[in-house]
C-alpha positions as CSV (number, residue, x, y, z in Angstrom):
1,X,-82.1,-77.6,-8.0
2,X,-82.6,-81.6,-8.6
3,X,-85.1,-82.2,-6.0
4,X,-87.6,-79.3,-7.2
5,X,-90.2,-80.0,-10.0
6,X,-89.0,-78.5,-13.6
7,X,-91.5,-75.7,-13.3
8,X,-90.4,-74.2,-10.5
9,X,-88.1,-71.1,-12.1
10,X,-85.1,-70.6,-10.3
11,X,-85.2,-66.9,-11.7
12,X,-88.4,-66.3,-10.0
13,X,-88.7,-66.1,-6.0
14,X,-89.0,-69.7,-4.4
15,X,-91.5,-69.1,-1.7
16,X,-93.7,-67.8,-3.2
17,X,-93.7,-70.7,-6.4
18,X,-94.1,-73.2,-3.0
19,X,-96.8,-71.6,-2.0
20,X,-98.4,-72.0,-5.2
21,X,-97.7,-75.6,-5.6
22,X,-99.0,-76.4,-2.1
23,X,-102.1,-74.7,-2.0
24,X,-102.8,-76.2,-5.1
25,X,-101.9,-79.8,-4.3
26,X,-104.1,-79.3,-0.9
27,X,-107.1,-78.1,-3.2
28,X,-107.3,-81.0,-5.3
29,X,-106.4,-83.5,-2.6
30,X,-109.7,-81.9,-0.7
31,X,-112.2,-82.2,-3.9
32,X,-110.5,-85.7,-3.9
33,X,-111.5,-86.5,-0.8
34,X,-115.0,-84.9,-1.0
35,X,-115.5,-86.6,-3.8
36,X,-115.2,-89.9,-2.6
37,X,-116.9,-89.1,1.0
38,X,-120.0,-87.7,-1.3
39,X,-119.8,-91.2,-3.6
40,X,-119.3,-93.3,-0.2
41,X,-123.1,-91.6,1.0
42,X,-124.2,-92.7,-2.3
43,X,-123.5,-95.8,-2.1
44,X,-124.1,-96.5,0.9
45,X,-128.0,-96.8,0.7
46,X,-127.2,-98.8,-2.2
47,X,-125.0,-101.8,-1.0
48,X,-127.7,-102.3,1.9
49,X,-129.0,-106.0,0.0
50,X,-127.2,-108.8,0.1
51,X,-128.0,-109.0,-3.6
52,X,-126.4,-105.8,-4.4
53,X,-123.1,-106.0,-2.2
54,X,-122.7,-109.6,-3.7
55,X,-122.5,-107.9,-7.4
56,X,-120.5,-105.0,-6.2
57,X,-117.8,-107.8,-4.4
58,X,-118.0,-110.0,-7.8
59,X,-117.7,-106.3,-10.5
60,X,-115.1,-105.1,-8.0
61,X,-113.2,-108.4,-7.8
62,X,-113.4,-108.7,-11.4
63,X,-111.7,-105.3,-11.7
64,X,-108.9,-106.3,-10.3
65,X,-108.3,-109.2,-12.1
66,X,-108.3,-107.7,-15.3
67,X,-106.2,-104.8,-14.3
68,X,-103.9,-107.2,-12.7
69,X,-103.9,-109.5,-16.1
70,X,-103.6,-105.8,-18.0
71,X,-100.7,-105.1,-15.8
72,X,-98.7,-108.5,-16.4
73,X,-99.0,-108.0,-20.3
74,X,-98.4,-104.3,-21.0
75,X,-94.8,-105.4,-18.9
């Protein structure tokens, strides 16, 4: 089957490989997420100057730049 990933085994029963992968995916995307809810109360006290959002806006921006420059040449 074309549309399934390559280690799904077609000799093996399909639900219960599904189930697998799904549970799996929905764990990691909810560490994801708690993650970056944990890092947002973090920062949050943080960012509360005007001096420290202005370097987080000008490391941030700068980021992006470079990644954007990085993405141009490695095409």
């Amino acid at each position: 089957m074309a549309f399934l990933p390559q280690f799904i085994s077609s000799e093996k029963p399909l639900l219960d490989q599904i189930v697998i992968v799904v549970v799996t995916w929905m764990l990691v995307d909810l560490v994801c997420k708690l993650l970056y809810g944990l890092l947002a109360i973090i920062i949050k006290p943080i960012l509360r100057t005007e001096k420290s959002k202005s370097i987080f806006d000008r490391s941030t921006g700068a980021f992006y730049i470079i990644a954007g420059i990085a993405a141009v040449l490695i095409v």
